[in-house]
C-alpha positions in Angstrom: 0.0 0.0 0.0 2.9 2.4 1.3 4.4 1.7 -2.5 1.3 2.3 -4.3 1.0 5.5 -2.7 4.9 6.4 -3.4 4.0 5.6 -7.0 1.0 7.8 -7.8 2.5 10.9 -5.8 5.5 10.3 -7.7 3.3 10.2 -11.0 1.6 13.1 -9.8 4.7 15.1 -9.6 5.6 14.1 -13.0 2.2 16.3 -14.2 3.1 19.5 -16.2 0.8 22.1 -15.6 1.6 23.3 -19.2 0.0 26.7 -18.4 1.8 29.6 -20.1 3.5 30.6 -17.0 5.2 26.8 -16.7 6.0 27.7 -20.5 8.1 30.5 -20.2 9.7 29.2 -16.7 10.6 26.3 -19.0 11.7 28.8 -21.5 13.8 30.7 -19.2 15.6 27.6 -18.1 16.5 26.6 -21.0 18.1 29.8 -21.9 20.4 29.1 -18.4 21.2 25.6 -19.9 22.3 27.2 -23.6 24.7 30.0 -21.4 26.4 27.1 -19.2 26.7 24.6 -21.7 28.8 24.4 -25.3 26.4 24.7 -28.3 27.3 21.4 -29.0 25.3 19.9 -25.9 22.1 21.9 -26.0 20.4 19.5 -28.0 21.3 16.5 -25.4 19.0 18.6 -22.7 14.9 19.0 -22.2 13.6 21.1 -19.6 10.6 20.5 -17.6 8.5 22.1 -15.2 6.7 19.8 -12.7 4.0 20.6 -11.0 4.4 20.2 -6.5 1.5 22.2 -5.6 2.9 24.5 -2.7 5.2 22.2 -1.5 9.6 23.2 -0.9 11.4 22.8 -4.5 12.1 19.8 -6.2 13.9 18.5 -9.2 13.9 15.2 -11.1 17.1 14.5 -13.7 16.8 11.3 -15.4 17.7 9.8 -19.0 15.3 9.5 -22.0 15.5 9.1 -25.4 19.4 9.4 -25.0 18.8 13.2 -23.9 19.1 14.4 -20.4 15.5 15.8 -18.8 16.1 17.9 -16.4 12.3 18.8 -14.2 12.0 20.9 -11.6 9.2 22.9 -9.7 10.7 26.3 -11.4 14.2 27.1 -12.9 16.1 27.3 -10.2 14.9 24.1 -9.2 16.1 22.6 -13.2 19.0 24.6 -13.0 19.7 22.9 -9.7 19.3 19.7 -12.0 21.5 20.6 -14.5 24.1 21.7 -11.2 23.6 18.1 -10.0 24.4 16.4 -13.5 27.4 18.1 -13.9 28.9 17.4 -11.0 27.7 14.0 -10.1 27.9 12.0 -13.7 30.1 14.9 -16.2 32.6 15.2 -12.7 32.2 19.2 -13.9 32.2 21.6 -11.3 31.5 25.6 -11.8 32.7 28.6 -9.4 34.1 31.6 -8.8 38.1 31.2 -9.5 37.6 28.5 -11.5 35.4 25.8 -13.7 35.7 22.5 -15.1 33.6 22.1 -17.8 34.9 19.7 -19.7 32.3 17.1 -20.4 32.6 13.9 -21.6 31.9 12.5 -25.1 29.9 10.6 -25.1 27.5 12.5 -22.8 26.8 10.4 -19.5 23.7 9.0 -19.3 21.7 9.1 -15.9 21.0 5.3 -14.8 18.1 5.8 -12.5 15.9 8.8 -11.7 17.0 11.3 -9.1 14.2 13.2 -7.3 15.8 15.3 -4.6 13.6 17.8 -2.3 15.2 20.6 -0.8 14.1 20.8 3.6 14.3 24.7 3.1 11.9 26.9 1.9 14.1 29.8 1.5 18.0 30.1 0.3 19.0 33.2 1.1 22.0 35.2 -0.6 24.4 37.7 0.0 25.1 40.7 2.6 24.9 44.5 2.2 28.9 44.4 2.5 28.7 42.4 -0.5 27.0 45.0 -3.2 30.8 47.0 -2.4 33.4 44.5 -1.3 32.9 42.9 -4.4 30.1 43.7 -6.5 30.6 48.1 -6.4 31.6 47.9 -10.4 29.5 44.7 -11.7 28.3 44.8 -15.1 25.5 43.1 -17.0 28.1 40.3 -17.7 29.1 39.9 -14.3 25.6 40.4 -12.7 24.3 37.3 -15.2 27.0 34.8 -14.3 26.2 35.5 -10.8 22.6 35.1 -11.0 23.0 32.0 -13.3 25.2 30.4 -10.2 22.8 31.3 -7.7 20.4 29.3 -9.6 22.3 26.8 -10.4 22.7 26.1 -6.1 19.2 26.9 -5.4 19.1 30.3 -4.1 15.8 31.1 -4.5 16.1 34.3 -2.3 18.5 36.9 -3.0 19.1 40.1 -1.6 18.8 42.9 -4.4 20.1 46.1 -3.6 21.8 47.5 -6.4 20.1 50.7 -8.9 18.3 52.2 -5.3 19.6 55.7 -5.2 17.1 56.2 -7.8 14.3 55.7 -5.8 15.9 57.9 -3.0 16.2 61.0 -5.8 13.0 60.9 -6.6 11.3 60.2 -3.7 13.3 62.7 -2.2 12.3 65.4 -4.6 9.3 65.0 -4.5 9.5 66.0 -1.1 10.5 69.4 -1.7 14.4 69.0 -1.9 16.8 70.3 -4.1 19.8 68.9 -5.7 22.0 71.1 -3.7 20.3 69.4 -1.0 20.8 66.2 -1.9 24.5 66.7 -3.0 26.2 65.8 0.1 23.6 62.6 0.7 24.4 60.7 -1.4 27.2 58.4 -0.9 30.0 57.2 -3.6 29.9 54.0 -5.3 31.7 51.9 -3.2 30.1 52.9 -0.5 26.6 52.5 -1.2 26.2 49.7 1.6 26.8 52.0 4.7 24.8 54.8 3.1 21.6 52.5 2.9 22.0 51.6 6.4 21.9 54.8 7.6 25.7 54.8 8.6 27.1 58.1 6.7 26.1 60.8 4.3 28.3 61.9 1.6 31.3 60.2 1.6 33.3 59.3 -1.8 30.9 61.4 -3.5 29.0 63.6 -5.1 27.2 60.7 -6.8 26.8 61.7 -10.5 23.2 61.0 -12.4 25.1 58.9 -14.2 25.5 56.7 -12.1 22.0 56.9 -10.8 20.5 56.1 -14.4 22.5 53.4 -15.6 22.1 51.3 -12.2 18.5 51.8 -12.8 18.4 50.1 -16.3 20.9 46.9 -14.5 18.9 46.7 -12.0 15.7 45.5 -14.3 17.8 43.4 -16.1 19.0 42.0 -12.9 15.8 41.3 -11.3 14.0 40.3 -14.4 16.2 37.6 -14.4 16.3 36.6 -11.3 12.1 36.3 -11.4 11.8 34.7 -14.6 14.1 31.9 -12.7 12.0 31.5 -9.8 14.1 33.5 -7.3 11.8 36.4 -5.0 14.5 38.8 -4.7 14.6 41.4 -1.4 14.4 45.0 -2.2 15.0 47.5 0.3 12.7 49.2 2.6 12.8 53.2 4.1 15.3 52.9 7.6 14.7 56.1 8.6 17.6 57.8 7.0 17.6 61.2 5.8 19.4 64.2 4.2 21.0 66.5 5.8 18.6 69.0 4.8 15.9 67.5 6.1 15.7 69.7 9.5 15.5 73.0 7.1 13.1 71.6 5.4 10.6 69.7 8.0 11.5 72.3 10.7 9.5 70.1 13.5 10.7 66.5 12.9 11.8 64.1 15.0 15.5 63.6 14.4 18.3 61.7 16.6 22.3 62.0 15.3 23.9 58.8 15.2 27.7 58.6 14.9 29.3 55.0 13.0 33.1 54.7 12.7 34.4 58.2 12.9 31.7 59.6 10.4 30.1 62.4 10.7 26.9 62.4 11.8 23.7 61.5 9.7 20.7 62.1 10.3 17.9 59.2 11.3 14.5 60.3 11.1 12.7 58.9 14.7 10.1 55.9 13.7 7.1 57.8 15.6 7.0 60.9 13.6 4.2 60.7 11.5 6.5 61.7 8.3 8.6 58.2 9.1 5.2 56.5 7.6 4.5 58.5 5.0 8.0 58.6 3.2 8.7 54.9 4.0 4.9 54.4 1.9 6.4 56.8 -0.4 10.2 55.0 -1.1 8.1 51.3 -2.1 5.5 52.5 -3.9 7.8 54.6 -6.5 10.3 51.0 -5.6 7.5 49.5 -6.9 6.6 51.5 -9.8 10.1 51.3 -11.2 11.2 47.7 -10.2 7.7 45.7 -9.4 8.1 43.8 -6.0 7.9 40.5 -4.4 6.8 41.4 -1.3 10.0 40.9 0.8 11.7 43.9 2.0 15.2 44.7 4.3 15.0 47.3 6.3 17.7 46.9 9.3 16.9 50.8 11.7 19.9 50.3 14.1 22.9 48.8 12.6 25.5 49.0 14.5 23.8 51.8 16.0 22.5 51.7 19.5 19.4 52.5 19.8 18.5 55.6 22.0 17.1 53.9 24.6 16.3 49.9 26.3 12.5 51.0 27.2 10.9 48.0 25.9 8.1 50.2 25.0 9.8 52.4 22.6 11.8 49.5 20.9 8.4 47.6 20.3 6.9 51.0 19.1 10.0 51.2 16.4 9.5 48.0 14.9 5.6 48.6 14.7 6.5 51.8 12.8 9.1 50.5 10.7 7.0 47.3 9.5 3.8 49.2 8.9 6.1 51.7 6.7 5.9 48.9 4.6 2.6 47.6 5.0 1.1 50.9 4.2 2.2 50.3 0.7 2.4 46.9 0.8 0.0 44.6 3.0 1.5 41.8 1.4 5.0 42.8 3.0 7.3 40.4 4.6 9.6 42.2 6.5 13.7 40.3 6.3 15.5 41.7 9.5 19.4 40.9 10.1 19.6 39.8 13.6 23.5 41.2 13.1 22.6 43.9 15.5 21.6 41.2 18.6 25.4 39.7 18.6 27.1 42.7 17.5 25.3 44.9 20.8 24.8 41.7 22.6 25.5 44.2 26.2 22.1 45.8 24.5 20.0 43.4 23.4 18.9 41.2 26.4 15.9 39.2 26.6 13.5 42.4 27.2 14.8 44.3 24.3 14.9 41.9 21.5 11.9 40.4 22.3 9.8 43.9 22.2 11.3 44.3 18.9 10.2 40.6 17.2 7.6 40.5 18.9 5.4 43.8 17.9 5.6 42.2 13.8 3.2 38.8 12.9 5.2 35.9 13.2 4.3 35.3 9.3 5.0 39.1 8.5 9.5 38.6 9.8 12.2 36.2 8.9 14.9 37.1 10.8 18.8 35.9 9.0 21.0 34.7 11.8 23.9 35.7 10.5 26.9 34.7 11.7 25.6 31.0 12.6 28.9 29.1 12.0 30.9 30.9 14.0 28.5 33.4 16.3 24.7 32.0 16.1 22.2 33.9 18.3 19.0 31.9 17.1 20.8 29.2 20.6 20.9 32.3 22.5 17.0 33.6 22.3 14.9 30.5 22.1 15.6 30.9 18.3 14.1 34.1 18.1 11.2 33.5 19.9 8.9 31.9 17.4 10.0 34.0 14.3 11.0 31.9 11.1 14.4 32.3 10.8 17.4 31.5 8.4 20.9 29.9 9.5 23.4 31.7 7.6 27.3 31.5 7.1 28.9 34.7 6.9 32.7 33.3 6.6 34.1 36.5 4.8 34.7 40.0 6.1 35.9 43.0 3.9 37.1 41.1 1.1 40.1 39.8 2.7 41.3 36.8 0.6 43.3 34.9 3.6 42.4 30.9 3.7 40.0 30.2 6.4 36.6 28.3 7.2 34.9 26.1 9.3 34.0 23.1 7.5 33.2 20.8 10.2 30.6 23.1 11.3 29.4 24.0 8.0 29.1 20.5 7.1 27.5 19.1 9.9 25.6 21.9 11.5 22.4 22.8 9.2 21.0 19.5 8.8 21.7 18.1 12.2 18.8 21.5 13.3 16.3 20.5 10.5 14.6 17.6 13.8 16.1 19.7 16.2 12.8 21.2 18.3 15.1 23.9 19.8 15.4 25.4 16.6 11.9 26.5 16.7 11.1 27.6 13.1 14.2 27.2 11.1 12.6 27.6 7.9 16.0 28.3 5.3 19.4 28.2 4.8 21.9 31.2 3.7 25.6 32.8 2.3 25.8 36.3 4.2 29.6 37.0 3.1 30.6 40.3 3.0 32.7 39.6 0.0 32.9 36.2 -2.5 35.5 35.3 -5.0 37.7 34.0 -2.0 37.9 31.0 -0.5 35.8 28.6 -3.1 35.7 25.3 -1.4 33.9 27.2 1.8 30.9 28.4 -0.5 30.9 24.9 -2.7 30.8 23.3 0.8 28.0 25.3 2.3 25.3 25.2 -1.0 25.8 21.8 -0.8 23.2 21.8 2.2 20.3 23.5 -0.4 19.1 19.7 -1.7 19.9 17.6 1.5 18.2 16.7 4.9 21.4 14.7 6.1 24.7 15.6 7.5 27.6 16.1 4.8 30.2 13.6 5.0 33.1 15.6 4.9 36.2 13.2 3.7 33.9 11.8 1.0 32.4 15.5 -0.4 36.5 17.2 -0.2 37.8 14.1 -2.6 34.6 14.1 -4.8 35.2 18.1 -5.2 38.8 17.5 -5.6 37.8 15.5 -8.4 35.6 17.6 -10.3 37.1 21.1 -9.5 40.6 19.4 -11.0 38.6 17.2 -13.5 40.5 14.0 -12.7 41.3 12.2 -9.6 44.9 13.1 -7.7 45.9 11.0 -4.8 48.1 14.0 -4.1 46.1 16.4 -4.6 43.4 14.9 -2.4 45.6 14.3 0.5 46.7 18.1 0.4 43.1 18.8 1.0 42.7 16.5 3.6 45.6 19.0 5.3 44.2 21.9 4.5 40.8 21.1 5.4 42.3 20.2 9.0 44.4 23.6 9.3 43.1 26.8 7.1 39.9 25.4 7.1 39.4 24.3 10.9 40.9 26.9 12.5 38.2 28.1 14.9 36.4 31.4 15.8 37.4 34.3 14.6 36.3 37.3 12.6 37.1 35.9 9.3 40.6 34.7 8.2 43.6 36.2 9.6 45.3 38.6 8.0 49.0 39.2 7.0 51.3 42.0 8.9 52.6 42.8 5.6 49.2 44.2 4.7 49.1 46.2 8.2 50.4 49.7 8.5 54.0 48.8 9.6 54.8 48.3 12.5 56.9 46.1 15.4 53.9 45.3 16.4 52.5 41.3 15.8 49.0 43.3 15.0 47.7 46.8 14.1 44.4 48.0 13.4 42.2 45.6 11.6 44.9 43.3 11.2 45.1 40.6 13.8 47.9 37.9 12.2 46.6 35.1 15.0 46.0 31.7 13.1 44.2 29.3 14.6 47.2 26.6 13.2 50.5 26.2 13.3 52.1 27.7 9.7 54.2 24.4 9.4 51.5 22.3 9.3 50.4 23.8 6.4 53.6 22.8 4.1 52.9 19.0 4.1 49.6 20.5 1.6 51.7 22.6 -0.2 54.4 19.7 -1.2 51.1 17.7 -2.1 49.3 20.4 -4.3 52.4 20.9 -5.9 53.0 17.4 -6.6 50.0 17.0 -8.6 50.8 19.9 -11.0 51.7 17.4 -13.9 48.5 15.7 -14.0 46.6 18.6 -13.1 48.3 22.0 -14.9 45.8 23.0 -17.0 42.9 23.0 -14.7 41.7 26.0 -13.9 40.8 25.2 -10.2 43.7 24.0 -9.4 46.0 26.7 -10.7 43.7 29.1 -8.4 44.2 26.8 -5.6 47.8 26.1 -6.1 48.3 30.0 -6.2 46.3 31.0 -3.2 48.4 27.9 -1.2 51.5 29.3 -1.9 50.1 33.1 -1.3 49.3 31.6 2.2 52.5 30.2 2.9 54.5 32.8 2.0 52.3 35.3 4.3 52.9 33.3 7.1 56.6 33.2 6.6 56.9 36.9 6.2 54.8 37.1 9.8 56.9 35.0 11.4 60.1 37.1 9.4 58.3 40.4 11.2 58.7 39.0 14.4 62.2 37.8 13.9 63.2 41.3 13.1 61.3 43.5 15.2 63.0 41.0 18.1 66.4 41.5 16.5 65.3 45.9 16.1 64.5 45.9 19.6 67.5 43.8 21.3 69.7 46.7 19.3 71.0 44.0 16.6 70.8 46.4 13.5 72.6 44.1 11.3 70.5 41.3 11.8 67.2 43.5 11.9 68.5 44.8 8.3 69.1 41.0 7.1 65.7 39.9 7.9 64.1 43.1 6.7 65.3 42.3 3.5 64.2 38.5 3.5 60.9 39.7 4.3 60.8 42.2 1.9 61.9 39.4 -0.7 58.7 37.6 0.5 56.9 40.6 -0.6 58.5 40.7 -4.0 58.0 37.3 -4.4 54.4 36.9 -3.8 53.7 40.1 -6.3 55.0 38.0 -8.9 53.3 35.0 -8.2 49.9 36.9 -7.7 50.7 38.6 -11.0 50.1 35.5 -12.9 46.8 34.9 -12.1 43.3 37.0 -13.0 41.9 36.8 -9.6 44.9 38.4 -7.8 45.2 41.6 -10.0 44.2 45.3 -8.8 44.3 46.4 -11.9 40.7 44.6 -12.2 39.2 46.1 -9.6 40.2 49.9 -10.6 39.7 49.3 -14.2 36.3 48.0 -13.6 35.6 50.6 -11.6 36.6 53.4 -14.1 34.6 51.8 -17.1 31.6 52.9 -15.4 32.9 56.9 -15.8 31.4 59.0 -18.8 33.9 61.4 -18.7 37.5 62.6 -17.1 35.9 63.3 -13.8 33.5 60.5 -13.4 36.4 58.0 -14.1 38.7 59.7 -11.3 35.8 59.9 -8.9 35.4 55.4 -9.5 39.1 55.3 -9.1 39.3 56.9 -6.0 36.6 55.2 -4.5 37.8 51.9 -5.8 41.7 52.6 -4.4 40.0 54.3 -0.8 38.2 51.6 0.1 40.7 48.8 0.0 43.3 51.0 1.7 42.3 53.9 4.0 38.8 52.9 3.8 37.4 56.5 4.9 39.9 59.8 5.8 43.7 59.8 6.3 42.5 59.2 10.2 40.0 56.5 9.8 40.2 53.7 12.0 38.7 51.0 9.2 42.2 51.6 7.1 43.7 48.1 6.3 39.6 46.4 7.0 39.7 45.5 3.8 43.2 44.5 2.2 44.1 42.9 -0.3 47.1 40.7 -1.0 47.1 41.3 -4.9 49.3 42.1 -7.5 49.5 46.1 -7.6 48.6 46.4 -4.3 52.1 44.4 -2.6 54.6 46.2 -4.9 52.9 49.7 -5.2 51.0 50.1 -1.4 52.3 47.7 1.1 56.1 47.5 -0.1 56.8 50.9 -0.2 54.9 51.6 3.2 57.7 49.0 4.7 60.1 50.9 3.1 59.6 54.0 4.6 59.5 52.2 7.9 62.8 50.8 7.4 64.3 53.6 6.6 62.9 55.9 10.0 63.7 52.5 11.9 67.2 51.9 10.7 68.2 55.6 11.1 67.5 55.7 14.9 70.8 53.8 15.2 72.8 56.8 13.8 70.9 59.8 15.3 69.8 57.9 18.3 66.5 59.0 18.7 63.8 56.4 19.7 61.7 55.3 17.4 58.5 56.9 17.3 55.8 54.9 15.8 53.3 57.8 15.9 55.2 60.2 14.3 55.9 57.8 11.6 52.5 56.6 10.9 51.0 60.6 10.8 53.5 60.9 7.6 51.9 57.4 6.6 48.4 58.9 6.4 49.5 61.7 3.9 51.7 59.3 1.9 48.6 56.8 1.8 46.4 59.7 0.9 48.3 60.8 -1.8 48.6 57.5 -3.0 44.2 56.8 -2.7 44.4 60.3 -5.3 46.7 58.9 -7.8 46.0 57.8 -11.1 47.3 55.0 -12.6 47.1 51.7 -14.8 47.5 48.4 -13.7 47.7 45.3 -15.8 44.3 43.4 -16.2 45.5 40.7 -17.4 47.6 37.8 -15.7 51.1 36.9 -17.0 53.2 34.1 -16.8 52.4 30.5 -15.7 51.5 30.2 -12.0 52.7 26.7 -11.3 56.2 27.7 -12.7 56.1 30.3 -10.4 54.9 28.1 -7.6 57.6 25.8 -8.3 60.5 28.0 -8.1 59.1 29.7 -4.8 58.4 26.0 -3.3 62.3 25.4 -4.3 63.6 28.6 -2.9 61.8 28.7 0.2 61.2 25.0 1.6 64.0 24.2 3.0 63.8 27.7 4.7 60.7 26.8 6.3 61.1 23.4 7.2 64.2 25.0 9.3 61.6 28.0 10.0 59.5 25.8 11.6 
């Protein structure tokens, strides 16, 4: 009986609804399938759309008539298909810094139909931090890759952020304001994130039109795609954030200053005033007229701001205000709160407080993202969130920093162990909240491979099969040096994000500085046994794309850790009064430094000249371009003023950035260190880091070319650095 019953629902899946909606969903995944695949395979594929009522996503790949049928309950759940296909019977496997798609001929046929059911409703995507870490200077081209691998993991609900300063101008116009009123509100480029939360005015701008007009127009192209795939992206709601203006112009509004990281104040418009309602009805319904709407909306009031007052009262009064903002426009709004603020305040947000502001929303009206669950979770902390729906999330990367790092124990077991667990209350989806991708591959690859399973992810077992198909052929090597990293970079406990090399700090004697804490949670020579490994496989495995990435973000990693280790050896030596050994290992470390700006020069992913290139394409004229240049070079150095206390948050070790920014910072150290020995002054690391601001100011205000283009062949290089250095480390070590 229990069979027949399996059977007919099984047949019943298998029933098209063959409406014209299914049709163009069908449609639309087919056009996914022509963009992954060479021309030569499009024929071998059929898409279908299979009818589950309103049940969680499912997808069905199976063989038929020697083509591959690839069903699913909408196209992300038949691009999810396609994602399985490749991976599981072509051993294909696509990312970020690099994919294998070479697929065998003869095509492999599937032997038995696989129906797979995903136990989340929702797969969320992306961070704020994200639309400027990495995304400030996507294109079309960019944007549709992007979206195309979102579907092709399942993410079926993506935060979508970008083209919104559009709906602020005119929103804000129609209000009564100027453009010389809105001229110092409007944030630069790569800074749009903090201006949208409400954490500073002005800053890298004045935004031109430009700008304003062509985000618009990729913004419809981006979320057309992502609906005609299935996905229900999140557009922003009104946080209360206002110009600078605003107080001329509504003379009797509540207002409160709020100060973030050294910015100037901005200007937060208080959630009781009558005109917090009317403006936040105002931003979604001309949202709406431009971009349409799903009904899902972000609107986070105090990030990293603390709110005014704990009065219970007031807090549930806020979050009253801020959702029927929505719901005025909107009573089909779902509000999509970060519950960043609960760990990130945690002295703030007790019981009392959080509760008023969860509670005064519907349960069905909030899902709240848990962040930071690998490492930080907070649903374990308030009776998961007190009966909200919420989302587990790993956050894994902050400011773009491209150091290895993960926790793929916890990733791998964690999700599905809570999906029976009845203290997770109403865990209703699974999430990537990075504040930055293209780092760091195997930690995303290892995560989305929760979306379609209710079990546990066997951890040996997944790391050799991705070995596999990231490399396209099996390497005993190859897999053993992931079986060391995945027990050092990749287990390496809590901590904000990877740790971070001194050579990317503002110099110092110091073992950190700033936003650059160096402490790994492994020891550096356990690393090497990985790197002889990875390196051992390069004749089998050369031309793979992955594993050229991988093999050159290895040897980035060891070589950072040598010169951190080099640091302390010579600020020990500076100290004791040694100067001629403090010289010698100033130069071996500066060697390291020269050394990995050649490696990192021979491979795309590792290039600044990408990221300020991209960001002047976007200029229309002279100006425009230098405005996206400066932006693009602040943000990765200084982050805000020559005093800001964010400069080095997000660093990059890339190929531009070591030989042009961090070398010559060291060099001017050097040269203030080494001469206290002849005029006998102490060394005063103050003094020498205010003439640092002005040189690093200068150098954010520069304009200059970098290649775009890699050159010469990264394992060669990783070869001759292994030789030069291994022996040095073993001893190192």
């Amino acid at each position: 009986m229990v069979l027949a019953i399996t059977l007919i629902a099984m047949l019943a899946l298998n029933v098209q609804a063959g409406t014209p909606n299914s049709k163009k969903a069908e449609a639309a995944a087919y056009s996914l399938v022509k963009r992954i695949l060479p021309a030569r395979l499009h024929s071998s594929f059929e898409v279908k759309i299979i009818n589950t009522g309103k049940g969680k996503d499912v997808f069905e790949l199976y063989s038929k008539n020697n083509r591959i049928v690839l069903a699913g309950s909408n196209g992300i759940a038949i691009a999810s298909a396609l994602n399985y296909y490749l991976k599981n019977f072509a051993r294909c496997d696509i990312g970020w810094n690099g994919t294998n798609l070479n697929i065998p001929d003869p095509l492999p046929q599937v032997p038995a139909k696989v129906v797979s059911k995903t136990p989340y409703d929702y797969r969320y995507y992306l961070n704020y931090c994200t639309f400027n870490y990495t995304m400030s200077w996507w294109d079309w081209t960019r944007w549709e890759k992007e979206i195309d691998f979102m579907a092709l993991n399942g993410i079926n609900m993506p935060l979508a952020l970008t083209g919104q300063n559009i709906i602020w101008h005119r929103v804000y116009k129609g209000l009564g304001f100027s453009e010389k009123d809105l001229e110092g509100f409007f944030s630069g480029p790569a800074y749009f994130n903090w201006f949208w939360m409400g954490n500073l005015d002005g800053w890298g701008g004045p935004l031109p039109m430009s700008w304003m007009i062509s985000h618009e127009k990729l913004q419809k192209k981006i979320l057309a795609r992502q609906r005609e795939l299935g996905m229900t992206p999140i557009l922003p709601a009104f946080t209360g954030h206002v110009p600078p203006a605003f107080k001329e112009k509504f003379p009797n509004a509540m207002l409160k200053q709020t100060k973030w990281s050294g910015f100037p104040q901005v200007s937060i418009l208080d959630p009781n005033d009558p005109l917090f309602i009317e403006i936040g009805k105002k931003f979604i319904e001309e949202q709406t007229k431009t971009f349409g709407t799903d009904h899902l909306y972000s609107s986070d009031t105090f990030n990293e701001n603390k709110p005014p007052t704990d009065d219970s009262t007031f807090l549930s009064e806020v979050s009253k205000k801020v959702y029927q903002a929505m719901w005025s426009a909107d009573p089909k709004a779902k509000w999509i709160i970060q519950g960043w603020l609960f760990h990130f305040q945690a002295n703030f947000w007790k019981t009392p407080q959080i509760k008023a502001l969860l509670n005064a929303v519907p349960d069905n009206k909030m899902i709240v993202l848990d962040l930071w669950s690998e490492n930080n979770p907070v649903w374990n902390k308030t009776e998961a969130y007190y009966g909200k729906p919420w989302i587990w999330c790993m956050l894994h990367n902050f400011g773009g920093n491209i150091s290895m790092y993960g926790r793929m124990d916890e990733v791998a077991l964690k999700p599905a162990s809570l999906l029976n667990d009845p203290a997770a209350g109403n865990l209703c989806g699974i999430g990537l909240t990075p504040e930055a991708i293209e780092q760091n591959p195997v930690m995303y690859a290892l995560m989305l491979e929760n979306v379609w399973r209710d079990q546990p992810i066997h951890l040996d077992e997944w790391l050799k099969d991705y070995t596999t198909r990231r490399y396209g052929k099996a390497n005993a090597n190859a897999e053993q040096a992931w079986v060391v990293m995945k027990n050092t970079v990749y287990n390496a406990g809590v901590s904000n994000g990877g740790p971070e090399s001194i050579i990317t700090a503002r110099p110092t004697f110091a073992e950190k500085a700033a936003c650059t804490n160096t402490k790994k949670g492994y020891k550096p020579g356990e690393l090497l046994q990985a790197w002889d490994q990875l390196l051992a496989a390069s004749d089998e495995l050369k031309q793979s794309e992955g594993y050229r990435y991988d093999l050159t973000d290895l040897t980035r990693q060891v070589l950072a850790n040598y010169a951190d280790t080099l640091q302390r050896s010579f600020a020990a030596a500076y100290l004791s009064g040694k100067r001629e050994q403090f010289r010698q290992l100033f130069k071996q470390f500066i060697g390291v430094i020269d050394d990995m700006e050649a490696l990192l020069a021979t491979q795309d992913d590792f290039l600044l000249g990408r990221w300020l290139n991209d960001a002047k394409k976007w200029g229309t004229n002279a100006d425009e371009k230098a405005l996206y240049e400066k932006n693009a070079r602040n943000l990765i150095t200084l982050w805000g003023d020559k005093n800001s206390g964010l400069h080095e948050y997000a660093c990059k070790q890339w190929s531009g950035m070591l030989n042009d920014f961090y070398k010559p910072r060291w060099m001017q150290f050097y040269a203030v260190a080494d001469a206290v020995f002849d005029n006998g002054k102490a060394y005063d690391q103050k003094a020498f880091e205010k003439e640092m601001k002005e040189w690093e100011w200068n150098w954010v205000n520069e304009k200059k070319d970098y290649p775009v283009k890699a050159t010469g062949n990264p394992v060669d290089a990783a070869k001759q650095l292994h030789g030069k250095y291994r022996e040095i480390l073993r001893a190192a070590y």
